[in-house]
Steps between C-alpha positions, in 0.01 A plus 500: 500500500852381464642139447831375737588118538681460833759229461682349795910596457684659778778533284598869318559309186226299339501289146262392321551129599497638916198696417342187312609231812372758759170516318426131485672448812436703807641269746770254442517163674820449694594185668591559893709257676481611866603212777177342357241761537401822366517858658329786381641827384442732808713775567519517865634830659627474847550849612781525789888601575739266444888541609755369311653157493635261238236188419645138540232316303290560239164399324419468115148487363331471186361782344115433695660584793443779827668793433617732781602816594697712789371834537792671714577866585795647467678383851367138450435474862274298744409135485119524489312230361361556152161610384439337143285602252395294250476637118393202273612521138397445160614156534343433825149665451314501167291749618766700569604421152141624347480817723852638360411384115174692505652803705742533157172491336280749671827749469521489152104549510588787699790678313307460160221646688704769602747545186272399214810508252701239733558158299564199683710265447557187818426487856602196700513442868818499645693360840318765698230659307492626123552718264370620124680656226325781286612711212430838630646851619720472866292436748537727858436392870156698470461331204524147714290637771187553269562174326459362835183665535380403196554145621347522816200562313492244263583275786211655682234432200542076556538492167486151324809345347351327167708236333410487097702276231461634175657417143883663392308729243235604740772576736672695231203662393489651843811608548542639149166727633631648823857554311712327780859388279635315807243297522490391106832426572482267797150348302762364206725363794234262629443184293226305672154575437233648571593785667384581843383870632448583868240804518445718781132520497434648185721776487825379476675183348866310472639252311608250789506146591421576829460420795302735701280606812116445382389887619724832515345493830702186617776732506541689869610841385673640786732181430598665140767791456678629234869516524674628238565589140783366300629503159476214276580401147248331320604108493806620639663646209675834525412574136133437546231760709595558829193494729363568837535243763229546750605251827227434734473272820159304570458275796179293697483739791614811637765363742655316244543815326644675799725231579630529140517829496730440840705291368555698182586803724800276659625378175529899400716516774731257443547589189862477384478822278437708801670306755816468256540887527434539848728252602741624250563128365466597106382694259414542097647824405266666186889626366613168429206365348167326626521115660853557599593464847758648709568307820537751797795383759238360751335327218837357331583409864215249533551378108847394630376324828240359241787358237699422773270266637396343167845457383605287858140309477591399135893366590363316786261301248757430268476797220782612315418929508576675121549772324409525159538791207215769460500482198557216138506478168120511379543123327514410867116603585428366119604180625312503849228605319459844689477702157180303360304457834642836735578747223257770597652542849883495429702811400621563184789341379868693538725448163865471625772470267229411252351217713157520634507470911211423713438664845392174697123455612555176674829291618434175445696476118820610683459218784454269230859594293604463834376141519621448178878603514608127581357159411318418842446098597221398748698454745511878534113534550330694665654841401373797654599858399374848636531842423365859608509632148336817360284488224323752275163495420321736282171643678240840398514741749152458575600166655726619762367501844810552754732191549209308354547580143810684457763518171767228652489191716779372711413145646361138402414393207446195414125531383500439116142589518617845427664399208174384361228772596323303764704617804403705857876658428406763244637774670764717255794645451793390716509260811709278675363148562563176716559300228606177516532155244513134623634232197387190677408113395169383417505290798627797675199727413312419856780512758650839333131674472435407864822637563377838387220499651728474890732750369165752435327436791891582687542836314083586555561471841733671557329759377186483628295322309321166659191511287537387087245402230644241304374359154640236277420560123465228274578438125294764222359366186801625317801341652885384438673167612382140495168432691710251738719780613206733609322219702822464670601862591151536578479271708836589676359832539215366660695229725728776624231740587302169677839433701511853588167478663382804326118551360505570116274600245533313212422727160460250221655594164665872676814372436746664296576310139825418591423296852289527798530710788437592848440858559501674908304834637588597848249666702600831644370607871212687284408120385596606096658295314825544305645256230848444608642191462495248172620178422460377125627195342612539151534297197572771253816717537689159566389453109549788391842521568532147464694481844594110610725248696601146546325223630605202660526310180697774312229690324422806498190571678248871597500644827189607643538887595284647783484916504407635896485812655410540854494871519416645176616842418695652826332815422162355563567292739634768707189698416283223648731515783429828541101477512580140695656715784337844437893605496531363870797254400597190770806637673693244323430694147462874635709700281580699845497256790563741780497867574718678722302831662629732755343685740691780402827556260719524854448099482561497112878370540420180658201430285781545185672259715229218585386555062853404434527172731140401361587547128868322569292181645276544139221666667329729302494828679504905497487784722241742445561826724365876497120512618320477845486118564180424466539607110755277468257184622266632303735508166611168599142346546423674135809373308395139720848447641452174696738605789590861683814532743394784721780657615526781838737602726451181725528283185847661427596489876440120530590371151199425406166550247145511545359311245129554350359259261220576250326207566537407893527875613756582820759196553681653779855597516800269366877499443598591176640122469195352628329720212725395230482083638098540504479697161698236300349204643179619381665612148618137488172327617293755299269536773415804728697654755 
């Protein structure tokens, strides 16, 4: 027999004090706000096509909330109405919960069965199954395939789960006699006791605080599969043991498990990896080093239309755009406080003219000397500063996933969470961010937050994105600034998000130390979610660099600072943009709008000549000539060009183009004017053709 405590983490790195609060803890209480009743977590799946157009409203709910998802193929046609399948989650069903706990279980059971010299070390259940880490040789698809087997079996035998508490040194006294390290190790983490054991009949036990399903039989197994085998260092330390990560999916019912497996298959093809070479929009070249992306033409094209639209949104509400250095003096991130709390992912310092010089991880210290370059009075208030400034993050390989987790980051930061290790924007190396700093009033806290929150919903929409989980976190247990000052920027928080009309989750003490703060997911047409957007209220850099101005009685007061971002990283966003559209971009943020196709080359002159009258009204168009045209259609559906202008002999003769659109098929014959008029209407509008 072998010992294995399954503890409940999802994340790849676990402490001692996550390991500890997951043991005593299996589910934490959160506090819903929802338009005064509660929703449970379902993850709905409408399957139909959906055409493009741009959303006018949108919807925010807490994090109980229905999810959905659009399961499209590749031409996104037809209107028909949508079949939804239902897929509760852990949240939502308990027994759902129990099933996918005990399946991680059973397939240790298995594997040790299997592999008697596998040790075990945690196996939680995750979003949409489980997994279980062992110390062992690398494991092989057959390998998975007889695990599964094994499993069946067990499954098969009803088995009894047993729950036993038993003293620390009995527990020790076990483990110490089936030689499992891992689990010694996790037995010192856990400070309550006794210490509880869940046995599988009598053949088989676990450390664990459970819960779980009363009899392996409870578990359907044509509703478990295997999925895959990962890497994994133990605790998440690259100097520690790396093991293998055995992911499984468990579910109530077959159908469940189909429509999973459905939806899974959809989400593999919108990936951005694949779809990012396809469609030629970037690429991460091995010569130039992992996490580092090159942006194709077509992809730089829609970063621009992206920046572009950002930058004009951001004037219009009143932001003054910047540009800031790449790099300071390393006393700069002593003084922000970088160096003590972010150390591990910056670079290493550069010694110039025998000064040390800091590649930047965040912006916000060189918004601040900004601020702080003149004496300011509050009269001035609010002041509101962006910037799309790249910043360089230091991430292992083995975190890179795409534009997900890549070496740089252009867009917006103004999440200091990342400063501090409790962030969703750990992604590494170099990236450009939305980042953006308001220096506001107390008693300007409300009306400027609220004032985010229109500005988000504005830029979301345009993109897309109607759906958002929103949650307001409160203040920790270990805190700066005055009680009074929380309770109010709190509160403001909360007023603005009221006034909005959006539903909220409220997370008590998730808060950074430094203020509370109001964090956004949008929900993709596959109904994930993606942190995106952040608003945080903070009490701390304003100290640290002691930043001030004048009152209306002369003295000198602190501003309140607020950091936002609305996008994140540009490189993520546009790889949920990507898996949003399955690379089937509105017409309005095609790379290439419109493609010019003869019938034959004899027509080729006057399809030059309608490319050049599209691209001198700022249409984005080509000609793409030399194969039989129904190639070129074809090409055009693959590279999902919104618009073709087919052009013949009779198109030439009368002046004209007949236009094809990927979405509303055959649109007749036009004049070349009437093309352009139509075309940039829609551009403007963002809406179809």
């Amino acid at each position: 027999m072998a010992a294995s405590h399954s503890l409940f983490a999802s994340s790849l790195k676990l402490t001692s004090n996550q390991l500890l609060h997951h043991y005593r803890c299996p589910l934490k209480r959160i506090v819903s706000i929802s338009g005064g009743f509660s929703r449970s977590r379902i993850r709905v799946l409408p399957l139909y096509h959906k055409a493009h157009g741009l959303s006018t409203t949108s919807s925010a709910v807490a994090t109980d909330s229905t999810d959905s998802a659009v399961l499209a193929d590749d031409k996104g046609l037809g209107e028909a109405p949508p079949e939804k399948i239902v897929l509760p989650t852990n949240e939502s069903s308990e027994r759902l919960l129990r099933i996918r706990h005990t399946c991680a279980h059973v397939m240790a059971m298995a594997v040790q069965k299997l592999f008697p010299d596998a040790k075990v070390t945690i196996g939680p259940w995750i979003e949409n199954g489980f997994y279980y880490d062992f110390d062992m040789e690398p494991l092989t698809d057959k390998d998975l395939k007889r695990i599964k087997k094994e499993m069946d079996r067990i499954i098969g035998r009803n088995l009894p789960l047993i729950r036993e508490e038993v003293s620390r040194d009995e527990a020790q006294r076990r483990i110490m006699a089936v030689n499992e390290p891992y689990k010694m190790e996790i037995l010192d983490s856990i400070q309550e006791d006794p210490i509880t054991i869940y046995h599988i009949g009598g053949e088989w036990w676990d450390l664990c605080a459970g819960p779980h399903v009363e009899y392996t039989g409870n578990i359907n197994r044509k509703a478990v599969e295997l999925e895959s085998v990962a890497g994994a260092y133990w605790r998440g330390d690259e100097k520690k043991q790396m093991l293998q990560r055995i992911y499984g999916t468990a579910w109530e019912n077959e159908e469940q498990l189909k429509a999973y497996l459905h939806f899974k298959e959809e989400a593999k093809r919108r990936d951005h990896r694949r779809l990012g070479q396809d469609l030629d929009l970037f690429s991460i070249q091995d010569e130039a080093g992992g996490g580092l992306v090159f942006w194709h033409p077509k992809g730089a094209i829609v970063r621009h239309i992206i920046e572009d639209s950002w930058k004009k949104i951001h004037i219009e509400h009143d932001y003054d755009l910047l540009y800031t250095p790449h790099v300071a003096r390393a006393d700069l991130w002593k003084t922000s406080g970088h160096l003590d709390f972010y150390r591990e992912n910056m670079y290493s310092q550069i010694t110039i003219e025998d000064e040390l010089y800091q590649l930047r991880p965040m912006n916000c210290p060189y918004h601040i000397l900004i601020y702080k370059r003149k004496l300011h009075s509050y009269r001035d208030f609010p002041i509101r500063v962006a910037e799309l400034g790249t910043v360089y993050r230091y991430e292992l390989s083995g975190s890179l996933h795409g534009l997900f987790r890549k070496r740089f980051h252009t867009g917006t930061l103004s999440n200091h969470r990342c400063m501090f290790g409790n962030s969703d924007y750990t992604f590494g190396c170099f990236w450009h961010w939305d980042d953006a700093h308001i220096f506001c009033l107390e008693d300007q806290i409300k009306d400027e937050i609220r004032g985010v929150l229109d500005l988000t919903e504005e830029i979301l929409l345009q993109f897309g994105f109607s759906k958002y989980e929103v949650n307001l976190s409160t203040r920790p247990e270990k805190a700066v600034g005055a009680d009074d000052i929380w309770e109010k920027a709190t509160s403001a928080l909360r007023d603005a998000l009221d006034d909005k009309g959006w539903s909220y989750r409220i997370d008590e003490g998730g808060g950074a130390f430094y203020g509370p703060k109001i964090d956004l997911k949008i929900e993709d047409a596959l109904g994930r979610k993606w942190q995106c957007s952040t608003i945080q209220v903070d009490f701390n850099l304003p100290q640290r660099f002691d930043i001030t101005y004048v009152d209306s009685n002369s003295e000198k007061q602190r501003p309140i600072m607020i950091h936002r971002a609305v996008l994140g990283s540009l490189e993520r966003f546009f790889g949920v943009l990507i898996e949003h559209y399955a690379g089937d971009f509105p017409l309005w943020l095609s790379p290439i709008q419109a493609r010019v196709l003869p019938v034959t080359d004899t027509q080729l002159e006057y399809c030059n000549e309608v490319t050049n009258k599209l691209k001198a009204n700022g249409i984005r168009a080509e000609v793409c000539h030399g194969e039989r045209l129904p190639k070129l259609i074809r090409n055009s559906e693959k590279q999902r060009i919104p618009l073709m202008a087919v052009v013949g002999p009779k198109e030439v003769e009368t002046q004209t183009v007949t236009v094809r659109s990927r979405f509303g098929g055959e649109l007749g014959t036009m004049i070349v004017e009437d093309f352009i008029s139509r075309t940039k209407s829609a551009t403007e509008n963002r809406t179809s053709f």
